[in-house]
C-alpha positions, -999 to 999 in steps of 0.1 A, spaced: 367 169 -150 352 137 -133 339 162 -106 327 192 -131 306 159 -148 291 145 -113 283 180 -105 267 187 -138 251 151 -136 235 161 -100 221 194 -114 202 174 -144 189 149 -114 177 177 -96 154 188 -121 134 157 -125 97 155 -115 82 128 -96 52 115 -107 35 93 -78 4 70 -90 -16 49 -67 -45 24 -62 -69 10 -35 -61 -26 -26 -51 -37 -55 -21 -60 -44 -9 -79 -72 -37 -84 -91 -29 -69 -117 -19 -80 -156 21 -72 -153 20 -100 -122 4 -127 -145 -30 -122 -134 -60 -120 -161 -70 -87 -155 -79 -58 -179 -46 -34 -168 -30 -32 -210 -16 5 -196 -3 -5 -167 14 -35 -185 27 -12 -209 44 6 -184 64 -22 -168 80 -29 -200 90 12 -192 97 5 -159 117 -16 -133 91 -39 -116 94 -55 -82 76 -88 -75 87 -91 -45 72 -60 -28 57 -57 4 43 -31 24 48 -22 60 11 -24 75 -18 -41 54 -44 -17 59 -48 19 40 -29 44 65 -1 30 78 9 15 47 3 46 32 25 62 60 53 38 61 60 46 24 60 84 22 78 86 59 102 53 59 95 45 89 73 18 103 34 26 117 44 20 154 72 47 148 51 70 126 18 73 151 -5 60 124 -12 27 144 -46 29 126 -71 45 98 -63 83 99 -102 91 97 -109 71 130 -86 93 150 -48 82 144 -26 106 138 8 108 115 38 126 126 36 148 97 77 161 103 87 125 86 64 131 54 78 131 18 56 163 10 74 182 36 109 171 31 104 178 -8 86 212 -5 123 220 17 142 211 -13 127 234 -36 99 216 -51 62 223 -58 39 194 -44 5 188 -57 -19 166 -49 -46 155 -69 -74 121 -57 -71 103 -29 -46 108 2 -52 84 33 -28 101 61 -51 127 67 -91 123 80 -114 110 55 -97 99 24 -125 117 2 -121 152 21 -108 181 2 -80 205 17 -64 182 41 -37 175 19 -28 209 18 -42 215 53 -22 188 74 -2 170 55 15 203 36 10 197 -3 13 234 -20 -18 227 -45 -44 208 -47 -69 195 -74 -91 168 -66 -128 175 -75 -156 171 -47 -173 138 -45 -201 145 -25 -223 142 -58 -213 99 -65 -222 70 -51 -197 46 -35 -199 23 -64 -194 51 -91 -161 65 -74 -140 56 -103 -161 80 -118 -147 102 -96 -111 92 -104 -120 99 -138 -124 137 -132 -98 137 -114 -77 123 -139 -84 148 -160 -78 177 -135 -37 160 -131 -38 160 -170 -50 200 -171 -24 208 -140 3 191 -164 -6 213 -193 -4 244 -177 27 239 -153 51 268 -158 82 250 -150 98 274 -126 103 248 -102 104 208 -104 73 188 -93 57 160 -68 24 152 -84 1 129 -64 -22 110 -84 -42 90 -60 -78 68 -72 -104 53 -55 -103 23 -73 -100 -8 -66 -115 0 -33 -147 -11 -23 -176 -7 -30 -169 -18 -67 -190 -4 -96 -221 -22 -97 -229 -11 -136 -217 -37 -159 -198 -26 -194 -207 -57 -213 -172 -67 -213 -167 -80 -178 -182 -116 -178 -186 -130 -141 -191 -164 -150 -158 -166 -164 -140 -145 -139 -118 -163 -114 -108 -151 -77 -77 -148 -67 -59 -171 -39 -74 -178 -12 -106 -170 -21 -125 -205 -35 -142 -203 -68 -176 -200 -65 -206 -184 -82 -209 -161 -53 -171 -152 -49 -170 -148 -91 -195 -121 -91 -175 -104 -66 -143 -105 -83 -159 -95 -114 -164 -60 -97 -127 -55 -88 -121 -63 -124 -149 -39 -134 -127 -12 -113 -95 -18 -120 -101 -17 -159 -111 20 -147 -79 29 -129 -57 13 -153 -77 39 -182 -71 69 -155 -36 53 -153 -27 56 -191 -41 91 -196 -23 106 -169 7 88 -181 0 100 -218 -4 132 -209 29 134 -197 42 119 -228 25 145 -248 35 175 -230 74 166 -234 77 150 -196 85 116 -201 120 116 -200 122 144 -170 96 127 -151 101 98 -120 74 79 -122 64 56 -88 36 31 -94 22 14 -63 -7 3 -43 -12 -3 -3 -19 -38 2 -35 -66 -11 -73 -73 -24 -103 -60 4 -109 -101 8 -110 -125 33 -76 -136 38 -62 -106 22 -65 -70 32 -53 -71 72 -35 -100 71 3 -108 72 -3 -133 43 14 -125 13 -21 -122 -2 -23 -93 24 11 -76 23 24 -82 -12 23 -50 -33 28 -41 -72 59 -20 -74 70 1 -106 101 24 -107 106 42 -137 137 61 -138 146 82 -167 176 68 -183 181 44 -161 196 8 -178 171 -12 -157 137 2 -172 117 -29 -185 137 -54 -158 118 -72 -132 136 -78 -98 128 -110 -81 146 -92 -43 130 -86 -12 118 -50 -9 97 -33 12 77 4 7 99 15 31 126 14 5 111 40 -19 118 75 -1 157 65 4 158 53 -31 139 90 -45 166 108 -21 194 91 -43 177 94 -75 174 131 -66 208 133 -52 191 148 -23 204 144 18 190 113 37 167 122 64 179 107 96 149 87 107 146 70 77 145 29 86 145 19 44 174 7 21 178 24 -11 175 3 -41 199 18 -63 224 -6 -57 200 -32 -70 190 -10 -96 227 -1 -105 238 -39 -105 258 -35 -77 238 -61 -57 216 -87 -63 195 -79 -33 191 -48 -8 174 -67 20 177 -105 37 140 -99 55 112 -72 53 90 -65 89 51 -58 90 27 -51 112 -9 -45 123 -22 -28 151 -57 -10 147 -81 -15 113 -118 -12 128 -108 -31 161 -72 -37 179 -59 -71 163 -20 -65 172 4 -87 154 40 -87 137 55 -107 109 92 -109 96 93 -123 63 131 -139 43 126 -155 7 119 -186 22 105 -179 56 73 -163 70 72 -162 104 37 -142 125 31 -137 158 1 -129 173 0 -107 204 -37 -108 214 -35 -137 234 -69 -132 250 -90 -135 216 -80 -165 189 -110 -163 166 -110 -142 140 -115 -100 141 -147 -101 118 -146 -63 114 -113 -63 103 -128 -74 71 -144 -53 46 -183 -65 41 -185 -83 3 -197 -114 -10 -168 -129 -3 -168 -125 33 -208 -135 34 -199 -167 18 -172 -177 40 -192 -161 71 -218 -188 63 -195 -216 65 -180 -211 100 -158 -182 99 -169 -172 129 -155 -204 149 -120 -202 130 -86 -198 155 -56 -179 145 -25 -193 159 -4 -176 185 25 -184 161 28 -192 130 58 -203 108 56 -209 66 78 -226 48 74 -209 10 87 -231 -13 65 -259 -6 38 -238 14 35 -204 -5 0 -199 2 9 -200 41 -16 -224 54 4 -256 66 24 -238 100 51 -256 109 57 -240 144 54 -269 162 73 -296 137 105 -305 152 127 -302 118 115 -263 117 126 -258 158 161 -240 143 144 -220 119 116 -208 141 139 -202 171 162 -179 143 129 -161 127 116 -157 160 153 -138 171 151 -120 135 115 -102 145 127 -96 184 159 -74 168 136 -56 144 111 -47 171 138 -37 199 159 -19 170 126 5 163 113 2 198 79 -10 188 54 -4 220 42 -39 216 68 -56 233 59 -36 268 22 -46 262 -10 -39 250 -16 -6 235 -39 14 252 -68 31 231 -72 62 232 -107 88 236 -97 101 202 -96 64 184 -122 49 170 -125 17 173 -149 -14 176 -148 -43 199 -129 -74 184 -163 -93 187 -179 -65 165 -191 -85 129 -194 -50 108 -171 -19 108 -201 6 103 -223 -9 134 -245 19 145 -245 2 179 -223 19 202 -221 -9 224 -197 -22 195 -171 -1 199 -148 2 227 -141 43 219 -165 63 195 -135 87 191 -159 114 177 -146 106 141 -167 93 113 
């Protein structure tokens, strides 16, 4: 009887949809992780929802972040070492899409995907990655700053795709936005006062940096209204309770500090989980977890087999209440953004330990950083002549904004020696190419020189391959 009921149980799992709904470098910013942000949908939802905040992803830069969730595997196992639009490629075998449309369900993707070429390209969803359907609308009509315009329509196309879904087989919708990507929108609603806005850590509060933030709030008040109408769309057409729904973003804010870093400000991610049924919706977890938990954790949830190469823990043991945590550290990296700026991290509750393999250049990768008002203002007060350590070491109880390294302090000699031993067995575990040296570039890669200021130079002579992408 136990067996007829498992069995019977299984089937029920089997028919559930997933839902996947993601942001632009968004981080935590957002109103369920205390911030004063205009998200009331998306803080509706985590009271739906189990909500992580203690999320991180794998790389802090769109790709392989992207990547290392939807394979579960890390970026130097994956192949997307860098921005899929300047020439890195993703083993496309290790893809959720794939392994999903082999188990007998119907993937659509509708918005942004960033595994495949340019991120606002139509038909390499379907053409590379292997969605069965897609829907986004063409943007070639909008302006960077009105792309959450864009999100909008496409909003609406996942809402239409919902109402007209036949049911014959179970579904993987992607519903991927623009926003909070830069550029921000540049049209003000009335609503959005700059003066009283305030920037997240570590980015000082200034007139300059508030006017900045104020258009991240401007765009993330438009994904989180894209956000509830999908969402209530699903309610309305009697998909709530059959639906998975996956909330998440790729890394942190496109700041200074943030966005291709192996800060928390740069690697912490919102996580939401909503499983139907499931005892934990509306709980917040305080564990460890990485992005390269969630395709493990959808493989239980679905009662479906385990891929071998996946490198993830599921979190249904935490979810279940069978363990307080699923993970003692989580590992990040970064290899490529514009220019190659290798380095590693391994992170416990307490710890943070980064290592820095570019010993030949110790000031700061300018073009690693997108161009705002942010970076201007800290550009003009001696970015330029800043040095990154070769090795850093963060104690995050009374350091959690990572800026006092202890490396060097005697009392921390144990601890570094043991974080240090914890990142070696990670990289030598996955065989990350780092630890035989640098990592060639490529014809095919482009990428700029680590002394380049701007991604977009139009001077070749900043680049060390063109790569013959855009």
């Amino acid at each position: 009887h136990t067996r007829l009921l498992r069995v019977s149980w299984a089937r029920d799992v089997y028919k559930r949809q997933i839902l996947y709904i993601h942001t632009h470098d968004s981080g935590r910013v957002l109103s369920p992780y205390g911030y004063k942000v205009p998200t009331p949908a998306i803080e509706k939802f985590a009271g739906e929802a189990a909500v992580f905040r203690n999320a991180y992803c794998v790389g802090p830069t769109c790709s392989p972040s992207r990547a290392g969730l939807l394979t579960g595997t890390y970026p130097h196992q994956n192949g997307m070492l860098g921005l899929s639009q300047r020439g890195f490629l993703l083993d496309f075998g290790k893809h959720l899409v794939p392994y999903l449309n082999c188990h007998g369900y119907h993937t659509v993707l509708c918005g942004i995907q960033h595994e495949a070429g340019w991120y606002l390209d139509r038909n390499r969803g379907t053409e590379a990655i292997g969605y069965q359907e897609e829907l986004t609308r063409d943007s070639s009509g909008f302006r960077q700053e009105d792309l959450v315009d864009w999100d909008k329509e496409n909003a609406m196309e996942a809402c239409k795709w919902l109402r007209r879904w036949d049911r014959s087989k179970p579904f993987f919708l992607s519903y991927g936005m623009y926003a909070t990507h830069r550029r921000f929108p540049d049209k003000t609603d009335g609503e959005i006062n700059e003066d009283l806005a305030r920037p997240p850590y570590p980015i000082p509060d200034t007139k300059e940096t508030r006017k900045d933030f104020a258009g991240y709030l401007m765009s993330v008040k438009s994904a989180d209204a894209c956000f509830g109408q999908v969402i209530s769309c699903l309610k309305e057409e009697g998909l709530w309770e059959d639906t998975v729904i996956l909330f998440t973003t790729d890394h942190g804010l496109a700041n200074p500090y943030a966005k291709c870093t192996l800060f928390d400000s740069g690697i912490g991610v919102n996580l939401m989980l909503r499983i139907p049924g499931s005892g934990t919706n509306g709980k917040v977890f305080d564990s460890l977890v990485s992005h390269i938990d969630v395709f493990p954790t959808l493989c239980d949830v679905l009662q479906l087999p385990k891929p071998e190469w996946l490198e993830g823990c599921s979190l249904m043991p935490l979810l279940e209440g069978r363990q307080e945590k699923v993970r003692d550290e989580i590992f990040a990296e970064i290899n490529f953004h514009t220019s190659y700026e290798p380095v590693r991290c391994v992170r416990t509750e307490r710890y943070k330990y980064i290592r820095y393999w570019d010993e030949e250049w110790e000031k700061t990768n300018l073009s690693n950083i997108d161009e705002s008002e942010s970076k201007v203002f800290f550009m003009e007060r001696g970015l330029t002549e800043r040095r990154k350590a070769g090795e850093a070491l963060y104690d995050l109880v009374y350091d959690p904004g990572e800026r006092c390294n202890v490396a060097g302090q005697p009392e921390y000699e144990e601890i570094r020696r043991d974080m240090a031993k914890r990142l070696q067995t990670i990289q030598e575990r996955t065989e990350d190419p780092i630890l035989k040296g640098p990592i060639p570039v490529k014809d095919e890669w482009k990428v700029n020189r680590r002394e380049c200021e701007k991604a977009s130079s139009k001077n070749p002579e900043d680049y060390v391959s063109l790569g013959g992408n855009k």
